[in-house]
Structure formats: structure tokens, C-alpha cells
C-alpha positions in Angstrom: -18.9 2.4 57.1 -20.0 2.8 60.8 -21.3 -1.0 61.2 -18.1 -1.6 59.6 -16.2 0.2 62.6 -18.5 -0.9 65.2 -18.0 -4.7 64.7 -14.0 -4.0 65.6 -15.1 -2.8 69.0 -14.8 -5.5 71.8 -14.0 -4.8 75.4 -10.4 -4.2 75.4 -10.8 -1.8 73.0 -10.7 1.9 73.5 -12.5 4.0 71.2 -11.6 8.0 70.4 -13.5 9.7 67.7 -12.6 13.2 68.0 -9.6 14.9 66.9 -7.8 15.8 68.6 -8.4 13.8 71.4 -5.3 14.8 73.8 -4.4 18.8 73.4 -1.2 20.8 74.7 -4.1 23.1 76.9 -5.4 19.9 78.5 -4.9 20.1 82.5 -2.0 17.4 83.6 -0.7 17.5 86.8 2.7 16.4 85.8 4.0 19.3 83.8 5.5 21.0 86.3 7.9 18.4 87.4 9.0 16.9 83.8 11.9 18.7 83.8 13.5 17.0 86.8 12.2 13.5 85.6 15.4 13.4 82.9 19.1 13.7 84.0 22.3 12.3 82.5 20.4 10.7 79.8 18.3 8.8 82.1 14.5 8.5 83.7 14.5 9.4 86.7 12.1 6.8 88.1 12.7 6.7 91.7 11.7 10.6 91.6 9.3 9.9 89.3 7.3 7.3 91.6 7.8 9.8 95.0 6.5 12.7 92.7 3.3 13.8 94.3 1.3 13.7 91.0 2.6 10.3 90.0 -0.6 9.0 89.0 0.3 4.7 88.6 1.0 4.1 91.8 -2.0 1.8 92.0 -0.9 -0.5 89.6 0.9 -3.6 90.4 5.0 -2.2 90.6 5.4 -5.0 87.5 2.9 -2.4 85.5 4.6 0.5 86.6 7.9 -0.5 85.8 6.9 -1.5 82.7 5.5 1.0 81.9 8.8 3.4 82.8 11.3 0.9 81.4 9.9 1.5 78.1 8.9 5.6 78.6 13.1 5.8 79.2 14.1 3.3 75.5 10.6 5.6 74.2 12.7 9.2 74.7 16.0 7.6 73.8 14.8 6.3 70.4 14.3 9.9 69.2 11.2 8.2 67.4 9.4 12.0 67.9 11.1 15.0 66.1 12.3 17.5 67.9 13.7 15.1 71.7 16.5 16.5 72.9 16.7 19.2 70.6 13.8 21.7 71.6 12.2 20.0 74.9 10.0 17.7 73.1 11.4 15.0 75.7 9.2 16.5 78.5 6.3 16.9 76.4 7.0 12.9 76.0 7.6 12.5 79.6 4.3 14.9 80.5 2.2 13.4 78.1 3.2 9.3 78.8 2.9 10.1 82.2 -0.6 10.9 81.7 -2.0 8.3 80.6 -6.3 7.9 81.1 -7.6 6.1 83.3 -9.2 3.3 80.8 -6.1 3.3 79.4 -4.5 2.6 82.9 -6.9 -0.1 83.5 -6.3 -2.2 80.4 -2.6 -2.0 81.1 -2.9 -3.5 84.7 -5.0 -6.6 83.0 -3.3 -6.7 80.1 -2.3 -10.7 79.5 0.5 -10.9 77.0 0.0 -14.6 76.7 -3.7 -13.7 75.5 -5.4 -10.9 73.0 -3.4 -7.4 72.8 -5.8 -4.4 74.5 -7.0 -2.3 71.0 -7.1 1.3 70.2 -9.8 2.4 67.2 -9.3 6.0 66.3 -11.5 8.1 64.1 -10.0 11.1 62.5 -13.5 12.1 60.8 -13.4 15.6 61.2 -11.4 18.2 59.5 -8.9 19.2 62.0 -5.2 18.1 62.9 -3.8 15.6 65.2 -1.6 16.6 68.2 1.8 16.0 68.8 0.7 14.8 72.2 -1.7 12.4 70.4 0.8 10.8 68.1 3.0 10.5 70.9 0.3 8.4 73.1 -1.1 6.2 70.7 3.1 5.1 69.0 3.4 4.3 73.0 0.4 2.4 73.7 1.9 0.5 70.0 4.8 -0.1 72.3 3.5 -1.2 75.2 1.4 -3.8 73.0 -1.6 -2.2 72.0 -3.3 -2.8 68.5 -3.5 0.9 67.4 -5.9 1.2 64.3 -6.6 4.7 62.9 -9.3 5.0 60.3 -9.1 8.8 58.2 -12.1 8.9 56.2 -10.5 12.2 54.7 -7.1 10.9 53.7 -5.6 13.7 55.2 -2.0 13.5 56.8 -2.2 11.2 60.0 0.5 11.2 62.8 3.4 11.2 60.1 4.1 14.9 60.8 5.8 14.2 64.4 8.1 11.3 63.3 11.4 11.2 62.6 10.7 8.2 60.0 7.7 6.7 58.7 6.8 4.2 60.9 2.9 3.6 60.8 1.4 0.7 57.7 -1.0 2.7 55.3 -3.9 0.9 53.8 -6.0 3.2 51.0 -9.4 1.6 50.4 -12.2 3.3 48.5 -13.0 6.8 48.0 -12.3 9.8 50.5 -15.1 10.6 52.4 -15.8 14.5 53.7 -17.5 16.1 56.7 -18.9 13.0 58.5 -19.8 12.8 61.8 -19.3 9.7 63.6 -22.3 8.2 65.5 -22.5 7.2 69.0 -21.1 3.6 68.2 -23.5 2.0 71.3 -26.4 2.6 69.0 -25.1 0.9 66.1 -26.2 -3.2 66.3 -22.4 -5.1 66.4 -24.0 -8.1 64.2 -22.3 -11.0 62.7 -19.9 -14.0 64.8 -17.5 -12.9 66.5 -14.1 -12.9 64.8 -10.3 -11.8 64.8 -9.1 -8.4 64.1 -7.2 -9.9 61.0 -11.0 -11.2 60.0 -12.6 -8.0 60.9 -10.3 -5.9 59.0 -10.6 -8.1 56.0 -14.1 -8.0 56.0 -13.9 -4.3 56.3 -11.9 -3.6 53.7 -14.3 -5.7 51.1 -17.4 -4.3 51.8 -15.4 -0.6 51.5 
């Protein structure tokens, strides 16, 4: 099952095996100022960018507007429950503007004439996912990240936070209790290299 995991792993691909991996208690600098980052329906992104804690001004403007232009069609999708109707659109804005730094990297190489950067998350444990998680990872989707999330457990996934079903389910072999992932480094990648699409295929046989 590991192997199986570890042969999806290539160097654009960020890998989070604890659940969960972003929590409300987490320190971010941008809390305090998310409420003045959304007026008249609109991001404020000039404020945003001159806000001390603005953490992307390294990336190439391109990047950062990118990244903004789609945060402001993000909250106005209502994709999360609860935006605009009990503040969840500055636990969108605090969270997206947050992002880690690996996370900021890919973005700033990120070719979109080339391979899409890759999220592999592993929900092993027995424990829920955060609102702040489900937010990140449907954003990186956005952005253009593969997002792959692999729940040994079967238990409910990120569908608790949306307003309508939006992630593709695959069920594939019996569910598997209290495992522990290991650190993926020591596990030998083996075989050619291949696609996602090949990987996942070959995944899902020998599961």
C-alpha cells in the first residue's frame, strides 16, 4: 500500500500525512487584518499587497495576482458552506492567504504548458479534517494542482465543508484501520517512471 503511495511522489509533489494538517489554532499572521481584505463584494488587493503580513510579495506580481484573482472568484463561488453567512469568507481569506512555503514555491515555477504541481494526502489516522484544510487543498485544485487524497479508513473526507459534492470518489479494496504511515524517503520508489494516470492505474490493481 505504501510502495503503492510512494511511487506517486515526484518532485512537484507535496506530501501531508497527518490529519489534520492546517488547524484553526495554527499561528497566521494574517488573521487580524482579514476583515478589511473584503468590501463591497470585492478583494481588496491593493490593501492586501501593502498589508504588513502579506507574505507573496516575493513572487513574481504575475503569481501574486494570480493567485488573488482567483482567492476573489474562490469566496464569490460560495463553494464553502457558511461564506457570507457566518464569516467563513475570512477564514477563506486568512487561510489562502497563508499558504506554505513549498506550496509558494511550486506556484512561482509552476509551468502551465508542462506537468501540474501534485498534492498526495494521507488521511490514515482516525481523526477529522479541518475546514481550513478542505479549504487549501479545493484552492490549490484551482490554482491547478493535482490534489489526490487517499482514506485508508473510508471515513467522510472534505465533503462536510461543501456546499455541493465536488471531489471524484474511487472505492478500491477493503478499509484499512489504525495505520501509520511510514516516512515515505525510506520506502525504495522502484519501477520506470510513469504518468499519474499510469500510476493510479497501477495502484488501484495491485489494491
Amino acid at each position: 500500500y505504501w510502495s503503492s503511495i510512494r511511487q506517486l511522489l515526484t518532485e512537484d509533489t507535496i506530501l501531508i500525512d497527518r490529519v489534520p494538517h492546517i488547524s484553526r489554532q495554527d499561528d497566521n499572521p494574517l488573521k487580524p487584518y482579514a476583515t478589511q481584505f473584503w468590501r463591497n463584494n470585492r478583494l481588496q488587493k491593493t490593501a492586501i499587497k501593502r498589508c504588513p503580513a502579506y507574505q507573496y510579495n516575493l513572487l513574481r506580481e504575475s503569481v501574486q495576482d494570480y493567485i488573488l484573482d482567483n482567492l476573489e472568484q474562490f469566496i464569490n463561488s460560495r463553494i464553502i458552506k457558511g461564506t457570507f453567512e457566518n464569516g467563513t469568507e475570512y477564514i477563506i481569506l486568512s487561510t489562502l492567504l497563508n499558504l506554505a512555503k513549498d506550496v509558494q514555491q511550486l506556484l512561482h515555477k509552476f509551468d502551465f504548458t508542462k506537468k501540474n504541481p501534485k498534492v498526495v494526502y494521507v488521511a490514515a489516522e482516525d481523526k477529522s479534517f479541518s475546514q481550513e484544510d478542505a479549504i487549501t487543498m479545493t484552492f490549490l485544485n484551482r490554482l491547478g494542482f493535482d490534489v489526490l487524497v487517499f482514506v485508508p479508513t473510508g471515513y467522510q473526507c472534505f465533503e462536510q465543508y461543501f456546499q455541493n459534492p465536488i471531489c471524484m470518489e474511487h472505492q478500491i479494496g477493503e478499509y484499512l484501520y489504525c495505520l501509520t504511515p511510514p516516512p515515505m524517503t525510506s520506502i525504495p520508489a522502484g519501477g520506470k517512471r510513469k504518468g499519474w494516470r499510469e500510476k493510479l492505474k497501477d495502484f488501484a490493481e495491485r489494491i
